[in-house]
N, C-alpha and C positions, 0 to 999 in steps of 0.2 A: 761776780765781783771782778774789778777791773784790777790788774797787777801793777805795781809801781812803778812799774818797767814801760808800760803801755801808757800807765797815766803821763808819765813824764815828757812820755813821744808826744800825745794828744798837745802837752801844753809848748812844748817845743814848737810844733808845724801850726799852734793856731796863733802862735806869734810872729808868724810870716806872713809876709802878703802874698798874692798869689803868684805871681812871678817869681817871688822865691823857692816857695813850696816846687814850682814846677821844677822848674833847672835844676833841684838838690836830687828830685823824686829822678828825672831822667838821668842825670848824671850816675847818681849815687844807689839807687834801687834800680833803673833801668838798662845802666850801665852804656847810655847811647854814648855818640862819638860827639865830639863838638859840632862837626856838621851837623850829625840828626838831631841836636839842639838846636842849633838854630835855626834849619828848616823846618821842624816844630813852635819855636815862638815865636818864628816869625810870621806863621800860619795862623797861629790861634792868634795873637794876638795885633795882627794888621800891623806891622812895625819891620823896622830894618834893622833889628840889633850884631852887633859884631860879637864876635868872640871875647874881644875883651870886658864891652859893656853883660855879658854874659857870667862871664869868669867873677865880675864885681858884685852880681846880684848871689854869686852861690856862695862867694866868701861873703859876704854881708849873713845871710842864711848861716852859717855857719859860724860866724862870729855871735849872730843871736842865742845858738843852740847850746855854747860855750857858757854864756854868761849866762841863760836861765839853768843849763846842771849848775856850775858852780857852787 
């Protein structure tokens, strides 16, 4: 049986796209630095993101994760 605690996470991260899920999961669980984020998405994902365009995908994530506890 899944805990309420866990279910809640599940539905939190499967309302992210994936670019969100990653940057909150490095940021936030992996604890990298904003460099090893960006040399990370910018790897996996063939793109040239900056820090700022970065920083907008985690607070977006974070803003969805807000409003679905709520």
């Amino acid at each position: 049986k899944i805990s309420p605690d866990l279910r809640a996470l599940e539905i939190v991260l499967d309302a992210m796209n994936d670019r969100e899920r990653a940057v909150l999961e490095m940021k936030m669980v992996d604890e990298f630095s904003w460099a090893e984020v960006l040399g990370e998405m910018n790897k996996s994902y063939n793109n040239s993101y900056s820090k700022r365009s970065l920083q907008r995908l985690l607070d977006r994530a974070v803003d969805k994760a807000y409003e679905i506890i709520k």
